[in-house]
N, C-alpha and C positions, 0 to 999 in steps of 0.2 A: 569403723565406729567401735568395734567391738576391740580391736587391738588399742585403740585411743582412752576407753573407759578404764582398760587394765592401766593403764599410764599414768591417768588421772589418780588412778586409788595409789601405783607404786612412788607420785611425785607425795603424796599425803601419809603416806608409811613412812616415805624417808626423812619427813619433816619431827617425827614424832621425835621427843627428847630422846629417848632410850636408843632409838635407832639409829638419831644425829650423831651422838656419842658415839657411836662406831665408824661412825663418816661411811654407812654403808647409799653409796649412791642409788638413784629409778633405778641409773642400770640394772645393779644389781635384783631391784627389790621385784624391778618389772621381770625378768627372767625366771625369777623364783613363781611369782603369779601364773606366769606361763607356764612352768610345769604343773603349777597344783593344778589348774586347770586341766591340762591335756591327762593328767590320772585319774582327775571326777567327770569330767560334762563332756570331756572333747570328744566322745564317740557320739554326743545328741546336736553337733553344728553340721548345719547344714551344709550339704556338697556345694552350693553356690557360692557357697562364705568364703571360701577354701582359696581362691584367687586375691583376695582380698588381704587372707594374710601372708600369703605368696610376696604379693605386692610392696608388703612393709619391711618384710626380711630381705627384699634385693632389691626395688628402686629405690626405696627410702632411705634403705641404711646407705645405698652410695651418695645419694644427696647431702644426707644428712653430715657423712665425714669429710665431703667438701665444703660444710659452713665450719663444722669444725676448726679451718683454720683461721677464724676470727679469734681464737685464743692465744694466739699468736704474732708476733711481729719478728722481723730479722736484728731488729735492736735488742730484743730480749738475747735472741742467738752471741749475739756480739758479746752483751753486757757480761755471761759467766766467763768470757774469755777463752782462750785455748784450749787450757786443761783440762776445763771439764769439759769441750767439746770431743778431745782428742779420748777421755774416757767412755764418754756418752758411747761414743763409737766402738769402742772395744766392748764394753759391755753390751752394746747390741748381738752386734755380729759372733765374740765369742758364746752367748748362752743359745741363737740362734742353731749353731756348731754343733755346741754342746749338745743341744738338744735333739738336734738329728742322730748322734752317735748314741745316743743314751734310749731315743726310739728302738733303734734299732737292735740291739743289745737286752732289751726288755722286749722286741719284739709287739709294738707298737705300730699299727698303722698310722703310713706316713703321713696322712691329712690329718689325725689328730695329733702327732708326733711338732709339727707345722707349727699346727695353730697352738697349741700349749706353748711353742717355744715363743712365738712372736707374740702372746700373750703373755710372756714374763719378760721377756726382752725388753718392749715397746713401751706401750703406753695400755694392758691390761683389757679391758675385754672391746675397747675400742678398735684393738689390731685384732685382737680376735675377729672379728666381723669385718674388718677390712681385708686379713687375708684369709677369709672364709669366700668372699667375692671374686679372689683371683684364683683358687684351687679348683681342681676340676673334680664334680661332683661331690662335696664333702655332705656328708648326713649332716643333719640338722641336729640329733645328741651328741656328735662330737664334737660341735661346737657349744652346745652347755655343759658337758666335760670340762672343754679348755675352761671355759669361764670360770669354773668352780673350783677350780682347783685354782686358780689366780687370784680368784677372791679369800680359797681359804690362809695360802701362804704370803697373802700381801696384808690382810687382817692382820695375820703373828707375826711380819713384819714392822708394821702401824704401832702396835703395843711393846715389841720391842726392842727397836731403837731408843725411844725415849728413855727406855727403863735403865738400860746398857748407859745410854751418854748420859743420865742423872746420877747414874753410878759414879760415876770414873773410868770405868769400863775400858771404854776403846780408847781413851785419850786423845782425843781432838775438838780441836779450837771451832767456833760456832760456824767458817767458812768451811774447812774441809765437812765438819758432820752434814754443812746443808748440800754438799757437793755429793757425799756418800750417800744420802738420804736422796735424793734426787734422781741419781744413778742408776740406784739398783729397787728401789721399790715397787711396786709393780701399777698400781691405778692410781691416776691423778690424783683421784683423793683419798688415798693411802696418806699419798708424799704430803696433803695438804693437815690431813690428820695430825702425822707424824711429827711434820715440821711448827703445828701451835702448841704439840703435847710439850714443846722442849721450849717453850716461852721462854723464846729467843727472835729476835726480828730478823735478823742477821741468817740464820739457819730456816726460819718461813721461807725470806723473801727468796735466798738464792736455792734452797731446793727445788720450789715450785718453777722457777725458771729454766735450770736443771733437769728438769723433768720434760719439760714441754721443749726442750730443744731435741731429747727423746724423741719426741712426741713425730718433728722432724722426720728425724729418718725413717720412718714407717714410709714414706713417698721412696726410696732407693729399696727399699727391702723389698717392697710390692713390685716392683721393676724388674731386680732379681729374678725373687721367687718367679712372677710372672714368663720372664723367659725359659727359664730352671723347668716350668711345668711344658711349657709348649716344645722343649727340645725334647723332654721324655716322649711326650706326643707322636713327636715324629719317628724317634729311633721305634718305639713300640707297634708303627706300621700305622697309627691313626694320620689324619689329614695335620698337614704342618700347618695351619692357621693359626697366627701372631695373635694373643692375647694382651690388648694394652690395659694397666688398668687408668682409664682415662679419668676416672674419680678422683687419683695420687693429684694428677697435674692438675687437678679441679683445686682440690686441697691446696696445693703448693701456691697455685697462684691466686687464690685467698689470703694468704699468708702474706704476702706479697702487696695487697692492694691492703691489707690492714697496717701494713707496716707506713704507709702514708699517714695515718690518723685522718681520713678523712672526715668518717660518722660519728658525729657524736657519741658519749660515752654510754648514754642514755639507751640507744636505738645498738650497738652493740652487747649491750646485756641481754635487750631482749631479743635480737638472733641467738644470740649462748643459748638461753632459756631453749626455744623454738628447736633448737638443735639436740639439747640433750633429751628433748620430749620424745623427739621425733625415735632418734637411738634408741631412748626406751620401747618406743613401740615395737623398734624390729627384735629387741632385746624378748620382747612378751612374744612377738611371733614366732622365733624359734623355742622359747619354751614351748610352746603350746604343741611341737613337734617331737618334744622328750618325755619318755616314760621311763620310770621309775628302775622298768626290764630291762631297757638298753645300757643303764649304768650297770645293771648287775653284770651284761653282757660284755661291757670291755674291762672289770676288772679293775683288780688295785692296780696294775703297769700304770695308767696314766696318772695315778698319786706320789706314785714312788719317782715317775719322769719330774713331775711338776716340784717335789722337793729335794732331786738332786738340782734341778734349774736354783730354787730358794739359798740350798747349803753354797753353791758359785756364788750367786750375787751378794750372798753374806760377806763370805770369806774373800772371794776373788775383789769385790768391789771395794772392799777395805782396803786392802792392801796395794791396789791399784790408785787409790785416792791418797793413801801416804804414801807412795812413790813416782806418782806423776806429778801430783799437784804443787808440791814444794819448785820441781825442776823446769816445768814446763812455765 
């Protein structure tokens, strides 16, 4: 009840004009609430309460990313065609790469090192929390870490692209910029931002597609990762127990049964709604698990990780979108 209250007030912050204008999502706003909490009150809740937000941070959030694929259908996948699918993919997996060598090199624990990548990768704090579920043992501030630092470089992101392509800038026609914009931005509603700032229909419609075919490969990356984690398991002398994340297939085949059009359009909005409430709740539960001290604790490394990831998906996604998209 107490994580559902914070939800309520983060869906009502984000409605606020000031805050709309930023497209800053609950997500976001619920996680931020969750920390100011856990820095003021969180040492006066009670030890009983403590399962409760347990609860919201790991069965809900897995629930919650298998209705997520109601935002989805395999016609959207179709509709951007190849090219962007063939980059979608490159731009995952290389800043995933990217991301682990640049942990490493900065000296970065590897669960944060993870989630920051598949937080800029993916689809932004949504994958945060998806592969926060399949990592073994991750703290609960390294995962408001990742977030924040996705939130900060996908905001200066959001502001400017539009500013760049109102310019003249980057020189591209309203399909490649909704392809590039799509690509490489980091939370749905960055690319949703981004793509009205440039009042164009053409650059909306196919970014946000663009984006959510992204969105996609979160289900292969968590499969990945997921083996990735259980083979270290094993050479490390732990017990080799196969970690599936069964929540991807959950996801996937959601995806799948939307791609029918069965539910009215009606009763789909309001799963969407019920879905991102739910996220924000688990979004509040792990704030409520981050203090102020643990950011001092890891440091600038995972800022400096999170905008070499940004400077990639700037420059690499550019460039990748005027040389694949023409050919492919």
């Amino acid at each position: 009840m107490l994580m559902a209250l914070f939800s309520f007030s983060a869906f009502y912050i984000a409605g606020l004009p000031v805050v709309k204008n930023l497209s800053l999502s609950p997500l976001i706003i619920g996680i931020l609430l969750g920390m100011l909490y856990a820095n003021t009150l969180r040492m006066h809740l009670p030890a009983t309460w403590a399962p409760g937000i347990l609860f919201c941070s790991k069965t809900l959030l897995r629930t919650a990313i298998i209705f997520y694929g109601f935002r989805l259908t395999f016609q959207h996948v179709i509709a951007v065609g190849t090219a962007a699918i063939v980059i979608d993919i490159i731009i995952v997996f290389s800043v995933i790469l990217l991301g682990l060598l640049l942990g490493k090199l900065l000296k970065i624990d590897s669960n944060l090192a993870i989630l920051t990548s598949s937080g800029s990768a993916i689809c932004g704090a949504a994958a945060v929390l998806g592969t926060e579920s399949v990592l073994k043992d991750p703290k609960p501030h390294q995962t408001a870490v990742a977030v924040t630092t996705v939130v900060i470089f996908g905001t200066i992101s959001m502001f400017l692209y539009p500013a760049l392509y109102r310019a003249g800038v980057l020189g591209m026609n309203p399909q490649e910029m909704g392809v590039y914009t799509g690509s490489t931005l980091h939370e749905v509603a960055h690319v949703v931002g981004a793509g009205n700032a440039m009042n164009d229909s053409v650059i909306a419609n196919t970014s946000v597609i663009v984006k959510m075919t992204r969105v996609i490969l979160l289900v292969p990356f968590l499969l990945i990762l997921s083996l990735f984690v259980n083979r270290n398991k094993s050479v490390s002398g732990g017990k080799s127990k196969i970690v599936i994340p069964w929540f991807a297939f959950g996801f996937l085949a959601v995806i799948g049964f939307n791609s029918f059009q069965l539910l009215p359009q009606a009763v789909t909005s309001s799963v969407n709604t019920l879905t991102d409430f739910a996220l924000t709740m688990a979004m509040t539960a792990l704030g409520t698990e981050t203090s102020f001290d643990k950011f001092k604790k890891v440091g600038v490394n995972p800022f400096l990780l999170a905008f070499g990831l940004f400077v990639w998906l700037f420059f690499g996604g550019y460039f990748l979108t005027k040389q694949l998209l023409p050919v492919l």
